[in-house]
C-alpha positions in Angstrom: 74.4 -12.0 -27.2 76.3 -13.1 -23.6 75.5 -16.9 -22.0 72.8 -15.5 -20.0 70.4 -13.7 -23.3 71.4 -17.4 -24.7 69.8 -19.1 -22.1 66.6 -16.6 -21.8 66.0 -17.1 -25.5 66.0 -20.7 -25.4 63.9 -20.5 -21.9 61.2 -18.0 -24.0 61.3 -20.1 -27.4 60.1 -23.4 -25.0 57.5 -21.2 -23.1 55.8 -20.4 -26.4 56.3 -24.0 -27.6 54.1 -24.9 -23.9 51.7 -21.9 -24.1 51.0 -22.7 -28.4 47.4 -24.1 -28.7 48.9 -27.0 -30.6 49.9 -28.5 -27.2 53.7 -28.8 -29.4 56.5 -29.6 -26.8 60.0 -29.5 -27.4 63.0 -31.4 -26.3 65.2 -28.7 -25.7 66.8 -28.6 -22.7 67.8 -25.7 -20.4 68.8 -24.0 -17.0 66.5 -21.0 -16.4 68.3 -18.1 -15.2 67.1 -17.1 -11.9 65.5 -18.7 -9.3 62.5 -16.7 -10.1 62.5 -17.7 -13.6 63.0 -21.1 -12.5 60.1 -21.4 -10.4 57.9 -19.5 -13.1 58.8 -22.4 -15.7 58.0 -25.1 -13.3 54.6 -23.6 -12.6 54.1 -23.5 -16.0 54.9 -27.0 -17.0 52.9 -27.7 -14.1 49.8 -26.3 -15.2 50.5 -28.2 -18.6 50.4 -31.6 -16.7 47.3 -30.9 -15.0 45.6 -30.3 -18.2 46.6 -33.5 -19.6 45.7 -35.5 -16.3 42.2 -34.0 -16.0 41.3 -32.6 -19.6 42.9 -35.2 -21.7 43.0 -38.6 -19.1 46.6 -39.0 -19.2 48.4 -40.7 -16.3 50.8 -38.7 -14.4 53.9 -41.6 -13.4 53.5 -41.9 -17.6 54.0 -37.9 -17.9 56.4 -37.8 -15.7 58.8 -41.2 -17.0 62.1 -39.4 -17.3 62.6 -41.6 -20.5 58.9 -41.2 -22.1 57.2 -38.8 -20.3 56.6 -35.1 -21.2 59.4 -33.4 -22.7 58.9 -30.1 -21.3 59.0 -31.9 -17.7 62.1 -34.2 -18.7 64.0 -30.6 -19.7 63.8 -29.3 -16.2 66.5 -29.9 -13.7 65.8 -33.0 -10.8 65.0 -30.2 -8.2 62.3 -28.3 -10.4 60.8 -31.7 -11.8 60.5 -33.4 -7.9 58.6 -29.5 -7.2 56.1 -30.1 -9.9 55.3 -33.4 -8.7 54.7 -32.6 -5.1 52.5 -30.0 -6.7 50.6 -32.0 -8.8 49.8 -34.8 -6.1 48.8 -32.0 -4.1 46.5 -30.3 -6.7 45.1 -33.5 -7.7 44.1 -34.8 -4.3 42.5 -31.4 -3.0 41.1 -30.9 -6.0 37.7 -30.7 -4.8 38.6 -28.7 -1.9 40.4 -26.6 -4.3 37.5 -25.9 -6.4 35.0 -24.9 -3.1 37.8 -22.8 -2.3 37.6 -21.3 -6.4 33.7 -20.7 -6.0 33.7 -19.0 -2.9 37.0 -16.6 -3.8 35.6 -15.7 -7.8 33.3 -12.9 -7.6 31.8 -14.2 -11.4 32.0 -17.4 -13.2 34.7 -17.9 -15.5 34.2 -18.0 -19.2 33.7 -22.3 -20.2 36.3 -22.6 -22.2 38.7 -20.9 -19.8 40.4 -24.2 -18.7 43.9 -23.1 -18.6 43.3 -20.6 -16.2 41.6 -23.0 -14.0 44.2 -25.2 -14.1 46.8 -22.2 -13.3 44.7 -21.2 -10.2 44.5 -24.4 -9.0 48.3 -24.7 -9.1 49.0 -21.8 -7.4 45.8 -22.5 -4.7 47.5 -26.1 -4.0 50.6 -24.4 -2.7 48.8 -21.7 -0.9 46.9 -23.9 1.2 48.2 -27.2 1.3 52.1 -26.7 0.8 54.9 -25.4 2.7 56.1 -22.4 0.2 55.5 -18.3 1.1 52.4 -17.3 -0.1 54.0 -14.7 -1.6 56.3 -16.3 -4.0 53.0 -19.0 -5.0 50.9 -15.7 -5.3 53.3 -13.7 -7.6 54.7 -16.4 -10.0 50.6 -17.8 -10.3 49.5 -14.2 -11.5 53.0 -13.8 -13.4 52.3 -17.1 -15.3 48.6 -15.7 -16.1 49.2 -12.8 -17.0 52.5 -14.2 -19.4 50.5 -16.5 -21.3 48.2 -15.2 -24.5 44.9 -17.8 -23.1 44.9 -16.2 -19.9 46.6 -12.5 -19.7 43.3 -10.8 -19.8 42.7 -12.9 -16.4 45.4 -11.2 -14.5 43.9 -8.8 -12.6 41.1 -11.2 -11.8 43.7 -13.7 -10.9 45.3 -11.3 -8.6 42.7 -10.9 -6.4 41.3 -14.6 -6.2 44.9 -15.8 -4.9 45.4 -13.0 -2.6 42.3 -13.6 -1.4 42.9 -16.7 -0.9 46.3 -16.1 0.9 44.2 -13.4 3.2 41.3 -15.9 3.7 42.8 -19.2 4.3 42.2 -20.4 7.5 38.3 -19.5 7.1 38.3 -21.2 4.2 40.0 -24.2 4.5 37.4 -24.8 7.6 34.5 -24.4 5.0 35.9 -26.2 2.3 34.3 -29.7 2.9 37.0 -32.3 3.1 34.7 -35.1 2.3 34.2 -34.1 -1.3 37.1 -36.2 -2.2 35.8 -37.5 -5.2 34.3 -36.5 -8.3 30.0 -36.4 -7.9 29.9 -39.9 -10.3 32.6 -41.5 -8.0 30.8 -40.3 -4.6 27.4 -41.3 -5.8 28.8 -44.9 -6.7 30.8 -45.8 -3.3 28.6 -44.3 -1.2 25.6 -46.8 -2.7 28.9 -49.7 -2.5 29.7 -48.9 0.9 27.3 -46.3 2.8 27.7 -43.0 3.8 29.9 -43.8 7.4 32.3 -46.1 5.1 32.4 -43.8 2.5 33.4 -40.9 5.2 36.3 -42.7 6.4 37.7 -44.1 2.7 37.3 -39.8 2.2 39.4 -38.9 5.3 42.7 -41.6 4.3 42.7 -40.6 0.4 43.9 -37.1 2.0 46.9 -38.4 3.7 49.7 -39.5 1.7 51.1 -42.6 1.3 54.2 -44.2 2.9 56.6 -46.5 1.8 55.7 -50.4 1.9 58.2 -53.0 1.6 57.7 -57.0 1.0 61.5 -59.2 2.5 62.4 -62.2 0.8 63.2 -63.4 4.4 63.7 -62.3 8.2 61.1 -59.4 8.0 61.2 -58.7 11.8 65.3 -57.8 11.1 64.5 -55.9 8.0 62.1 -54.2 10.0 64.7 -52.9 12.6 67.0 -52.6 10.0 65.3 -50.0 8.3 63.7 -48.6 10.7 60.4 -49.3 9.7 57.4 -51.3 11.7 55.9 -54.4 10.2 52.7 -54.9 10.1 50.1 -57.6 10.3 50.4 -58.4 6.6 54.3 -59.2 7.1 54.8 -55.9 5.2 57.7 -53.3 6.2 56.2 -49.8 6.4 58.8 -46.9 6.4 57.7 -42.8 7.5 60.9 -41.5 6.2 61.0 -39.4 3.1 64.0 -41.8 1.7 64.8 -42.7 -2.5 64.0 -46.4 -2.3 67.9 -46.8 -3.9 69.4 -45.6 -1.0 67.8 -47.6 1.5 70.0 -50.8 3.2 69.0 -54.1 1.2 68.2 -52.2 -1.7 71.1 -53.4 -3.3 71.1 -56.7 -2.6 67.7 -57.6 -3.3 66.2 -58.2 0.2 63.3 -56.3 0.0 60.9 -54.9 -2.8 58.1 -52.1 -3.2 54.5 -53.5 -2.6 51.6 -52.3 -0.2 50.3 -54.0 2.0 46.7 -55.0 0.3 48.6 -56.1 -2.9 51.0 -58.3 -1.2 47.6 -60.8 0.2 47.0 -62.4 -3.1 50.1 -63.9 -4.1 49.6 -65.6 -0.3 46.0 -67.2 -1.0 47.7 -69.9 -3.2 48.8 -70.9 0.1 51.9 -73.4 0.0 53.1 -73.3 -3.4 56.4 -75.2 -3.2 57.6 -77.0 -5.9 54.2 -76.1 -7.6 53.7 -74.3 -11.5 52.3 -71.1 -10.8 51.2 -69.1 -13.7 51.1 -64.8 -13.0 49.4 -63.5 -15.2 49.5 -59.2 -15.2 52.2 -60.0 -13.8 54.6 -56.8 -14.6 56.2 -54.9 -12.2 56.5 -58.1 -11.1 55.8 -58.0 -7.0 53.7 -60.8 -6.4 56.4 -62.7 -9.0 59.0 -62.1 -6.3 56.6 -63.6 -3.4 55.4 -66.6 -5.2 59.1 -67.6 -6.4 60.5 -66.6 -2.7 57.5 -69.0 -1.3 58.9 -71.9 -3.5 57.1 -71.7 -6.4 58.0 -71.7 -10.5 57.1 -69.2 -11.9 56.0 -68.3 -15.4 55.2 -64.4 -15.3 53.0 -63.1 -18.4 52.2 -59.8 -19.1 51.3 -58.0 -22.9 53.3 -55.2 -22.4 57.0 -54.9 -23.4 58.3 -51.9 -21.4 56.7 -53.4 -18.1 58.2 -57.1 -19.0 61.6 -55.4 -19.1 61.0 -53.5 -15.4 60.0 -57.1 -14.7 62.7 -58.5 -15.3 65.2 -55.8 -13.9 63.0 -55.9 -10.6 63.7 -59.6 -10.4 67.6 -59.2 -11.7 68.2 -57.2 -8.6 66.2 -59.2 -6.3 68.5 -62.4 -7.8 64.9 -64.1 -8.8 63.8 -66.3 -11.4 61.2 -66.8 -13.7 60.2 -67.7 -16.9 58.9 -64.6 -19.0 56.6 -64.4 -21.9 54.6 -61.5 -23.4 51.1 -62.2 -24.9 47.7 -61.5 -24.4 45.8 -63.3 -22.4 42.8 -63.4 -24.3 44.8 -65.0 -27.5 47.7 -67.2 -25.3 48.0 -71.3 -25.2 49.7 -73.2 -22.8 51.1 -76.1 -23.3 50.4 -77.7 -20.0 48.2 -76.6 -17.2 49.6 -75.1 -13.5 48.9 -76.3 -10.5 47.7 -72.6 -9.7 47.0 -69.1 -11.2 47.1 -66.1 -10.2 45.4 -63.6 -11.7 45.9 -59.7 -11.0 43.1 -58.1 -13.2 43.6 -54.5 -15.2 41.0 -52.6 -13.2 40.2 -48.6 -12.6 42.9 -48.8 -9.7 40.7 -46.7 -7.7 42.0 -48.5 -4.6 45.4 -47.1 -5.1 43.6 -42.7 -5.3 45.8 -42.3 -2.1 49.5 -42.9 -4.3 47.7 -42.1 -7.0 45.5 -39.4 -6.8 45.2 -38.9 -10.8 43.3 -42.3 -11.3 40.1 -39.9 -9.8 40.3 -37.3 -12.9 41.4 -40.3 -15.6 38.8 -42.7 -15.3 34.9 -42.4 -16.4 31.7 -44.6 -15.6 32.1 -45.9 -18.9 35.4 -47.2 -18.3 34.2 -48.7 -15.5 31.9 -50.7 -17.2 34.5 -52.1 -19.6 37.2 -53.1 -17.4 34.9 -55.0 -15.2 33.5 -57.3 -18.6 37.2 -57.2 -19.4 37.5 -58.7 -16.0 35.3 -61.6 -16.9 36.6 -62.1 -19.9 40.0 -62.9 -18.4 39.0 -64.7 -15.8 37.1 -66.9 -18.3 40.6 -67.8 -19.9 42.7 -67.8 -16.9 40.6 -71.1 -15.9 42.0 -72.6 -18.8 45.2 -72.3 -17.9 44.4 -74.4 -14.2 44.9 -78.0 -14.1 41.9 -79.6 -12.6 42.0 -79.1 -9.0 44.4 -76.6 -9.1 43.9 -73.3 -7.5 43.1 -69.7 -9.3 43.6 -66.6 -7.3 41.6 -63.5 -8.7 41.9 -59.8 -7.8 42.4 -56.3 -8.6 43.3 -53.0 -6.7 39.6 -51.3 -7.5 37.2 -50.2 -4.7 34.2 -50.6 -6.7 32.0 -53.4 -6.4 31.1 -54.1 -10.0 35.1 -55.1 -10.2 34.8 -57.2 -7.3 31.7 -58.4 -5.2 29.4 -58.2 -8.2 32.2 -60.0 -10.6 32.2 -62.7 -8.3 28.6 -63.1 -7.4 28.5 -63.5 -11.8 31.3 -66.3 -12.2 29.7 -68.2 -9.1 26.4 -67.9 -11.1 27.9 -68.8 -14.8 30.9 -70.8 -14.0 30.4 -74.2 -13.0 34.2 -75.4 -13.7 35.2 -72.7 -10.7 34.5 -73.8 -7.1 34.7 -70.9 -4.7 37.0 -71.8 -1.9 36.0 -68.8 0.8 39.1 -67.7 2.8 38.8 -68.3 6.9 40.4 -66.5 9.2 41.6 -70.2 10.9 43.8 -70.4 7.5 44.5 -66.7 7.4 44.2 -65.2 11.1 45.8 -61.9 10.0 43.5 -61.3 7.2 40.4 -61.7 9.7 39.4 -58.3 9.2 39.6 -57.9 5.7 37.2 -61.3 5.2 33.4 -60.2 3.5 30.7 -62.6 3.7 30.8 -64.4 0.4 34.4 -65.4 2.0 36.8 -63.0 -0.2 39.1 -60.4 0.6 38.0 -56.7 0.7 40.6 -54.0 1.5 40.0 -50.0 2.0 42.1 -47.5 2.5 41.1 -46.9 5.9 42.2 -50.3 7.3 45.1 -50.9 9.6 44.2 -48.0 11.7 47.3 -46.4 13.6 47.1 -43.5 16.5 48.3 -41.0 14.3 45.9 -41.3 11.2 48.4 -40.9 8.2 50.9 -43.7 9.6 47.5 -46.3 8.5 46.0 -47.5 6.0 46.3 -49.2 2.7 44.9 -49.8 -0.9 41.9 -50.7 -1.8 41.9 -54.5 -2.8 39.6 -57.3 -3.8 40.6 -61.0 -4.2 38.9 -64.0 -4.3 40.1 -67.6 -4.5 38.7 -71.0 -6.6 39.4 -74.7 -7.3 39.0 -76.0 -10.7 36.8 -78.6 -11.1 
C-alpha cells in the first residue's frame, strides 16, 4: 500500500470513529489527501461540534482547546481547525435564521430524531449564505458528507435539493428570514419582558455582528492606541478592526496591554482609588481585572476554584510582569485571615452578555440554569461580605443580560442585607460611565452601547455591577 492508501485508510478509520453512534473519537492524527478530502473532514468534524454545542451543552472555546478539546478537531491541521471555527460562529449565531431558511427550503418535515442531518445542513447553509466560500464547493462537500455517513445517506437526495435551493434562492431568502429571531423562543420571551421590545430589537441587530478586539494598557493608552492602530474609547479601552493573532501585535510581548472588553474592564474601576489598599478578586481567573487593580496600585490576592484557569492566571500576569498572591478554593468553604479593604466580586453567571464572542452560550444554557446561577449569585455574595473589613468597599457583577442576575439580585441583598450599604455610582465620580448608570445607581451594559457610524465597529458586552460599603 503507497503513502497516499496509508493516509486514506487512516483518514477513513477516523471518519467511522466520528460517524459511530458511540460518539468514540480518536487521537490519531493525519493530513487528508486532497483538498477536497480536506474540506470534507472539516465539515464533518464540524457537524460533530455543533452537536455537542446544541444537543449536548458543551462549550465550544472548551471543544476547541488544542490541549483538551476534541480530538477529532486537535488532529486537523491549523488551517482546517481556524475553517471549522469560523464555521461554527457562523452557524451558531444565524442559527435562527438558518432554521427559517430550513422550513421554507424542506418540502416535508424531517424525521425527530434526524439531528445529525440538521446539524449537517446547517453547516453547509452557514457557508452558503453567511460566508465567503463558492456555493458550489459548500453545496457538494454538504451533500457528499450526508450521503457518506450511515445516519443520514438515505437524506441525500433530499439534501441535494434543500442546499441547492438554497444556493438558487438566497437573496429572497435571506430578506425573509427575520433577523430579529436571534434568540432561542425562552431567551426572547425573557429579555423582551427585561428590556421591551425596541431594546430588545437593537441587543438583536449587535449579537449579529462580530466582535472586535479590545485591549486594557497598563499605561499611556492614547500611545498604545496609535501604536496599534486602534481607537480608544470612552472606557480607556483600545479597540482594534484588524483581523490580527493577539501574539503578534506590538506590546504583546512586553506586557503593555491585555485582552478585556470594554464592559468587563468598569468593575475593577468602581473600587475607585485602591492604592496601597488589600483587594481581594474573587473569580478572579483569566485574571483581567487582576492586572487593572494591581496596575491601579492595589495588592492583590486573586482566588479562583479552578486549577487550569489559576495557571492561565498566572501566565497572563507572568507576561504582563504583575503580581499577586494566588490561592485556589471555593468561595463558599474559604477563611481569611484578615479582612480587605475592598472586594471584588465577578460572579459565575449565564454569560449571556458576552452571545456576540460567544454565540454558543445561546444553545448551552436553559431557564433552569438560569435560576441556579442567580441563587448561586447570592450565595456568594453572602460570603464575599465576609471577607470586607468594615467600611471597606465590595464590587459585585457579572457579564449576564438578564435581570434576575442583576437588577432583581440587587433589589434582594438591599432587602435582606443590612451589613451592605448600596453606594449608587454618579456620573460626577464616573462621567464616562454616564450612560451606562440605571436608576437604582448601578451599572447596566448591552451590547448595543457605544454606538459607532458603521454599526459593527460598536458595541460591547452585556454587564451588570453594582457597588457597597460594609457596615
Amino acid at each position: 500500500m503507497g503513502q497516499a492508501g496509508k493516509i486514506h485508510k487512516k483518514q477513513s478509520l477516523e471518519l467511522n470513529n466520528l460517524n459511530d453512534n458511540n460518539n468514540t473519537e480518536t487521537t490519531t492524527s493525519y493530513q487528508p489527501e486532497g483538498k477536497k478530502r480536506t474540506g470534507l473532514v472539516a465539515r464533518k468534524v464540524a457537524t460533530l461540534m455543533l452537536t455537542r454545542v446544541v444537543d449536548d451543552g458543551r462549550n465550544l472555546d472548551a471543544l476547541c482547546d488544542e490541549q483538551h478539546g476534541l480530538s477529532a478537531f486537535r488532529a486537523l491541521i491549523a488551517k482546517d481547525r481556524a475553517m471549522i471555527r469560523a464555521i461554527l460562529m457562523i452557524a451558531l449565531r444565524h442559527r435562527m435564521q438558518i432554521e427559517s431558511v430550513l422550513k421554507k427550503t424542506m418540502d416535508r418535515k424531517p424525521p425527530k430524531r434526524a439531528r445529525w442531518l440538521i446539524h449537517s445542513l446547517h453547516v453547509a447553509i452557514a457557508q452558503i449564505l453567511f460566508m465567503d466560500i463558492p456555493e458550489s464547493a459548500a453545496v457538494n462537500l454538504g451533500v457528499t458528507a450526508i450521503a457518506e455517513d450511515k445516519r443520514t445517506t438515505r437524506f441525500k437526495s433530499l439534501a441535494n435539493a434543500v442546499l441547492r435551493r438554497v444556493t438558487n434562492e438566497k437573496e429572497a431568502l435571506l430578506q425573509n428570514s427575520s433577523s430579529e429571531q436571534v434568540f432561542p423562543d425562552w431567551l426572547k420571551k425573557q429579555l423582551r419582558s427585561d428590556y421591551g421590545k425596541d431594546k430588545l430589537s437593537k441587543i438583536s441587530a449587535m449579537i449579529l455582528f462580530e466582535s472586535q478586539l479590545d485591549l486594557t494598557p497598563k499605561a499611556d493608552p492614547e500611545q498604545w492606541a496609535q501604536t496599534l492602530g486602534g481607537r480608544l474609547l470612552e472606557t480607556g479601552t483600545i479597540r482594534i478592526a484588524a483581523k490580527t493573532a493577539v501574539s503578534k501585535l506590538e506590546g504583546f510581548d512586553e506586557g503593555a496591554w491585555w485582552v478585556q472588553d470594554a464592559a468587563a474592564s468598569i468593575p475593577a474601576k468602581l473600587l475607585g482609588d485602591v492604592t496601597n489598599k488589600t483587594v481581594l478578586d474573587l473569580c478572579a481567573a483569566p485574571g483581567g481585572k487582576t492586572a487593572q487593580i494591581i496596575a491601579a496600585g492595589g495588592k492583590v490576592t486573586s482566588l479562583d476554584i479552578s486549577a487550569p484557569r489559576l495557571k492561565r492566571l498566572e501566565q497572563n500576569l507572568e507576561r504582563l510582569n504583575l503580581h499577586a498572591d494566588i490561592v485556589e478554593a471555593d468561595i463558599l468553604e474559604w477563611q481569611c485571615d484578615k479582612p480587605f479593604d475592598a472586594v471584588l466580586l465577578d460572579a459565575p453567571c449565564s454569560s449571556t452578555g458576552t452571545i456576540r464572542r460567544h454565540p454558543d452560550v445561546m444553545w448551552t444554557k436553559t431557564p433552569e440554569d438560569i435560576k441556579a446561577l442567580a441563587e448561586l449569585q447570592y450565595q456568594l455574595l453572602l460570603k464575599a461580605k465576609e471577607f470586607v473589613a468594615p467600611g471597606g468597599t465590595l464590587v459585585f457583577s457579572n457579564c449576564s443580560l438578564l435581570k434576575s442576575e442583576g437588577e432583581n439580585l440587587l433589589a434582594r441583598i438591599m432587602s435582606e442585607c443590612d451589613d451592605l450599604k448600596l453606594v449608587p455610582i454618579t456620573s460626577d465620580e464616573f462621567p464616562f460611565l454616564d450612560e451606562f448608570i440605571n436608576g437604582q445607581g448601578a451599572i447596566r451594559t448591552l451590547p448595543y452601547h457605544l454606538p459607532q457610524e458603521q454599526p459593527a465597529d460598536g458595541g460591547m458586552d452585556g454587564f451588570f455591577a453594582c457597588r457597597f460599603e460594609k457596615q
